[in-house]
Each structure stands twice: as C-alpha cells, then as structure tokens.
C-alpha positions, -999 to 999 in steps of 0.1 A, spaced: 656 168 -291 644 130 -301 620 130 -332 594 104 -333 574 93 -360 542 73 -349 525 46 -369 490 29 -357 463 25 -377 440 38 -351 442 77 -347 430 75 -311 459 58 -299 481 82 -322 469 113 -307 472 96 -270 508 85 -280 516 124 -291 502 137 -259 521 117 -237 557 118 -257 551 157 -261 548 163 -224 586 153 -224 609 185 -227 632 162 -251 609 143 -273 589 162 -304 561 145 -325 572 151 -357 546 129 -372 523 99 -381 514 73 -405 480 54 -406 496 20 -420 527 6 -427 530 23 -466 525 59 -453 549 46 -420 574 40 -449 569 74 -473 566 95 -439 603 76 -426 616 83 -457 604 124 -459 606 130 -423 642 108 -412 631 109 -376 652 97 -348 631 66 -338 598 54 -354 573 41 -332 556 8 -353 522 -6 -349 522 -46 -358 490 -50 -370 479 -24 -395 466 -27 -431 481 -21 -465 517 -27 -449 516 -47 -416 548 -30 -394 572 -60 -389 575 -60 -429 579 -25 -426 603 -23 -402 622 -52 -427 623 -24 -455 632 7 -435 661 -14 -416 674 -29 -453 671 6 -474 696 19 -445 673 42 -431 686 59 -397 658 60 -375 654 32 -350 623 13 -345 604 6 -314 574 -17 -320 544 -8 -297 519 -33 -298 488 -48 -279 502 -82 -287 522 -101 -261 533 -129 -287 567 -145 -292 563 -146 -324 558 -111 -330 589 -105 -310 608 -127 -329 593 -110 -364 598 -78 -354 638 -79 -336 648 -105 -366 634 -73 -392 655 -56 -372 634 -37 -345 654 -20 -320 630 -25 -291 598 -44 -284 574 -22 -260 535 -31 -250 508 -8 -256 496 -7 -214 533 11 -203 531 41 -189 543 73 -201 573 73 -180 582 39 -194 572 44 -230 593 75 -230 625 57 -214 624 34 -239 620 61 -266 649 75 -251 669 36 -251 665 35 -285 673 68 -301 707 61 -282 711 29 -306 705 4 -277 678 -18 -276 651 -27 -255 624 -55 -247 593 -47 -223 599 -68 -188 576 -96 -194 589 -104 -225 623 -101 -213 616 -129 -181 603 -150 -207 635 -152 -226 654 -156 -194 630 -184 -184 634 -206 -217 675 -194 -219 678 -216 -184 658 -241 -191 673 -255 -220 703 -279 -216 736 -260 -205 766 -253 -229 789 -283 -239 763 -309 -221 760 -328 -256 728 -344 -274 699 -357 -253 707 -397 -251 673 -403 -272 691 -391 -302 729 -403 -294 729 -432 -319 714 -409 -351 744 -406 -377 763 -377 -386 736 -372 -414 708 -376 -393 717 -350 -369 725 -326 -400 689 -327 -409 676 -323 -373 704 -292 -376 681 -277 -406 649 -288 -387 662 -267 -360 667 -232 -378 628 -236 -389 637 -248 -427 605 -267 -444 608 -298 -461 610 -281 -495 642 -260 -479 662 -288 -467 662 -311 -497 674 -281 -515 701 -278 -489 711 -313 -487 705 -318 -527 677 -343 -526 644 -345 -534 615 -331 -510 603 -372 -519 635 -379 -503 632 -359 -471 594 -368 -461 608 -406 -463 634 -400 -437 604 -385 -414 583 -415 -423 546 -420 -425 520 -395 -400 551 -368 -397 543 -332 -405 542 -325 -441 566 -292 -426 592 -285 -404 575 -252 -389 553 -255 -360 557 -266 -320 579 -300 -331 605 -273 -346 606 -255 -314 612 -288 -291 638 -301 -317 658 -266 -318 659 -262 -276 683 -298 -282 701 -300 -314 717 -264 -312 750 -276 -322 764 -276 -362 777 -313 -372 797 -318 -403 780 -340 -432 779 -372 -435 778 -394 -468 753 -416 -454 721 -407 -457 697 -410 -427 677 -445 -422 642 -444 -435 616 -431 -408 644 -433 -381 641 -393 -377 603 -398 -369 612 -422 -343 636 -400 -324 616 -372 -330 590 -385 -310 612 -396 -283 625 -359 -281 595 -344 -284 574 -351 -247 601 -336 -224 598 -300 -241 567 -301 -261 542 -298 -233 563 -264 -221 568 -250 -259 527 -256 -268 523 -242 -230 540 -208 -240 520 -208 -270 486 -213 -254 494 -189 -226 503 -163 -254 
C-alpha cells in the first residue's frame, strides 16, 4: 500500500485529491497539510511514501519545502501538483529535488500512475512539460559543433565569464568567482547592460556557451562582452522570451 501525504492550501482540492487516490485499491490517504510548514511537521510525523506538494501556498511556499524535506534525508518522494504550467517552477521544484512535476487538470487515472512512478523512486514530468524540454533539447546547437562564430574571437577569459553568465550567476557572484570587483565586472558588460545576469539574456547566452574553458590571465576587453552579447542574443532571444510569454 502507497501512503500519500497531500499538501494544498485549498481544502477543496485536498478532499477531491483524497477521493480520487482512495478509489485506488493501492494508494491510502494518510494525510494533509494546509501550507508548506504543516507539509513539513506532517512529513516528518507521518514518513509517507510520496508527498503530494502544492507550489503556491502560504507560510512555506512547496518548492522550498520540498528543498528541506529532500536535504534533512527524508524518504518520501515528492510529486508537485500544481495549476502552474511554468518552467520556472519546473526548474525550482526538480533542482529542490522533486521527483515528479504533475498539473492539476490530469485525470485520476494519470494522477494515480504518476503516484505510483514515484513511490517506485523514478521520476516523472506531465507530457506537455516534457515536449517542451524535448523541443528546446533539439533546438539548441548539437554536441561538439563549437561556439556560434559571433563569439569566436572573445579570449579565453571572455568566454570564462559568459561560462558564469551561463549557470545564471549575478554580477555580484562572478566577481567573487573570478576575484574582482563587481566595479570590475559591469565594465566588461559596458554601459546600458543589465545591472544582472538573471533574466531572458542568461537564457539565450546558456543555449550557446555550454562548454567549460580554462582561465585565462587576460582579462576581458572593456565593453567587448556587451558587444557579442548582443550579437548572440537575436537568434535565440525572440524563442526564449516566446516560451516565457506563452507560459
């Protein structure tokens, strides 16, 4: 028998969630949790076999709960349920370390399956969110074919900071990688760049620079990064802040 826990915040979709799951000879209800603190003390008291996690829900929003119950060790595996068809959420919630990513309109027969994926310690992402990923995996450049030729001449330095540009680091978090000042780091962006890294720009400059390059010694040229940024930024940009505004 598979215990679930349930955590939503609204106790209408709670008791619909029990009334489906429980009309499964193999899955029991063994509980619920109106936000993401009483998600965590019910976890904790009850150990269930998979905990189903609300995003959005007060006190204790359910990615940064899932963070918690995943890095106190706790066994049961997490299947977020949520209304919200956003990337970023799905991002959030498997990098907290979610086991699956499930909307709120599946049916029973799906939302039990996936109950079912889980407690077996495999994981799980609902279909659209799964052609999505497929979609941006072949659209981005293939393995070994190299750096766009807009940035082939940027030094060995230069393509170290597009490197930490690319795993979403702000300005602040590179100059402490690199050992210079966050002064230093808006310079090589020049004037009119973002003040951060984060944001649409990070998301074209990651689907190209996805390769790790040793340092250099030479620091990058003054503004040069702006200048190539903006030359690699209209091939991909208009599909990245597409995704976004279809989300």
């Amino acid at each position: 028998m598979i215990s679930v826990l349930l955590a939503d915040d609204q106790e209408l979709v709670r008791e619909g969630l029990r009334m489906m799951l429980e009309a499964e000879e193999d899955i029991s209800v063994v509980g619920e949790a109106g936000n993401g603190k009483e998600a965590l003390a019910e976890a904790r008291r009850l150990d269930p076999d998979v905990l189903l996690m609300d995003v959005r829900m007060p006190e204790l929003d359910g990615i940064e709960a899932t963070r918690r119950l995943v890095e106190a060790g706790a066994r049961a595996r997490i299947l977020v349920l949520t209304t919200f068809d956003l990337d970023e959420y799905v991002y959030r919630a498997m990098k907290a370390g979610a086991s699956g990513f499930l909307l709120k309109d599946a049916k029973r027969e799906q939302l039990a399956a996936a109950v079912r994926t889980v407690a077996r310690g495999e994981s799980l992402l609902a279909p659209p969110i799964t052609r999505r990923l497929i979609e941006d995996f072949c659209s981005r450049p293939p393995p070994g074919a190299g750096l766009p030729e807009a940035a082939a001449d940027l030094s060995q330095r230069e393509l170290e900071v597009l490197r930490l540009l690319a795993r979403g680091l702000s300005n602040a978090e590179i100059a402490q990688e690199l050992y210079v000042s966050e002064t230093t780091v808006k310079g090589w962006f020049g004037p009119g760049a973002p003040s951060e890294s984060r944001g649409p720009l990070n998301a074209t400059v990651k689907t190209h620079v996805n390769h790790i390059f040793p340092a250099s010694p030479n620091p990058p040229r003054d503004g040069v990064l702006r200048g190539r940024l903006r030359q690699l930024q209209p091939t991909l940009t208009g599909r990245v802040q597409g995704t976004a505004n279809n989300a």
